[in-house]
C-alpha positions as CSV (number, residue, x, y, z in Angstrom):
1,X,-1.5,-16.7,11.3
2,X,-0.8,-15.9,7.9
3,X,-0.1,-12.1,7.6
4,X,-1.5,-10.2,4.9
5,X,0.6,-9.0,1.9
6,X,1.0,-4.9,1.3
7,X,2.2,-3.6,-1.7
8,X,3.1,0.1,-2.1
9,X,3.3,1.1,-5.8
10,X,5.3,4.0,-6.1
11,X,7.6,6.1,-8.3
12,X,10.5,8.3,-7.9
13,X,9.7,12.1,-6.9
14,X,5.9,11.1,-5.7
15,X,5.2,13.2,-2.3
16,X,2.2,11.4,-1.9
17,X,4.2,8.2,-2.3
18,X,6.4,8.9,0.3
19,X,3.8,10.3,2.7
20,X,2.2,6.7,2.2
21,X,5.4,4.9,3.1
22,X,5.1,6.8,6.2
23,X,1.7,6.1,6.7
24,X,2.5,2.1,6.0
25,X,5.7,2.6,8.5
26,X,3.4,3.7,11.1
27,X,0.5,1.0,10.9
28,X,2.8,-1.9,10.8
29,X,3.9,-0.7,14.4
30,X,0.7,-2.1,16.1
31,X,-1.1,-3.8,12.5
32,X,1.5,-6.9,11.6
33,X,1.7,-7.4,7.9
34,X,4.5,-8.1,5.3
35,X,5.6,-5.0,3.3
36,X,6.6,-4.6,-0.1
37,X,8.1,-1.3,-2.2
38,X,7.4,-1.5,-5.9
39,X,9.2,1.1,-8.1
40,X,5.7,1.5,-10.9
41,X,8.2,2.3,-13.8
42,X,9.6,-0.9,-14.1
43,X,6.3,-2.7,-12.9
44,X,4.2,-4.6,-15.2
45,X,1.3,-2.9,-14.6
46,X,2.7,0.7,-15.0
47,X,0.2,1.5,-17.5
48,X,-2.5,0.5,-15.4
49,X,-1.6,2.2,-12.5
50,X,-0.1,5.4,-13.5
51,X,-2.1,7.8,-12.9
52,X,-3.2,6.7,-10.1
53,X,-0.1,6.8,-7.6
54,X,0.1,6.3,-4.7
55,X,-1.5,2.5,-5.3
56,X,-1.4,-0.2,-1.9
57,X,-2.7,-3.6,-2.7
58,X,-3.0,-5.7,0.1
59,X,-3.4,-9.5,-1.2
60,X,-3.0,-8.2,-4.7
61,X,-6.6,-6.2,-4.2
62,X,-6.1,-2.6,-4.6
63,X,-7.1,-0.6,-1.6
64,X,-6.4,2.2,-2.0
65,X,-5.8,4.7,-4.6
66,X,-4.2,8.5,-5.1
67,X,-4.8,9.0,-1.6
68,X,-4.2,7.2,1.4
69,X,-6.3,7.6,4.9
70,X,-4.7,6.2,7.5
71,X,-7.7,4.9,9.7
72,X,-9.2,3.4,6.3
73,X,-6.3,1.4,5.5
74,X,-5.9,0.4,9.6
75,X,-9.5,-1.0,8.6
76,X,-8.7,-2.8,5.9
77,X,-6.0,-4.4,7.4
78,X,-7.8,-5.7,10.4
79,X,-9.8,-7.0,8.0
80,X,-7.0,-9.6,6.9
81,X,-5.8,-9.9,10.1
82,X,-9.0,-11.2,11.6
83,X,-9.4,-14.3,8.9
């Protein structure tokens, strides 16, 4: 099974960052998937995304956006997981 591919963009000093981090931390308990950090500032698509932190792609398909609900993203990742 190939596992899906989660990207957190984030920035330094973002509370709702972190809190998604936590979120992500939690899922991949019982949701396998591969994790990845991004710091936004030094991200190509910075201006793209700025405003719009906390960003997870999963695949490279944004998800979610500014706020993260943990049952929605639990969703979407079942959603990889099941292909």
């Amino acid at each position: 099974m190939v596992l899906p591919i989660v990207k957190l963009l984030t920035k330094p000093g973002c509370c709702a960052c972190d809190n998604a981090l936590f979120i992500l931390r939690r899922l991949k308990e019982h949701t396998p998937f591969q994790g990845k950090v991004v710091n936004i500032l030094k991200h190509e698509e910075y201006l793209i995304h700025k405003d719009d932190l906390p960003v997870i792609l999963v695949n490279e398909t944004v998800v979610c956006k500014q706020r993260v609900i943990e049952s929605d993203l639990r969703n979407e990742l079942l959603k990889y997981n099941q292909n």
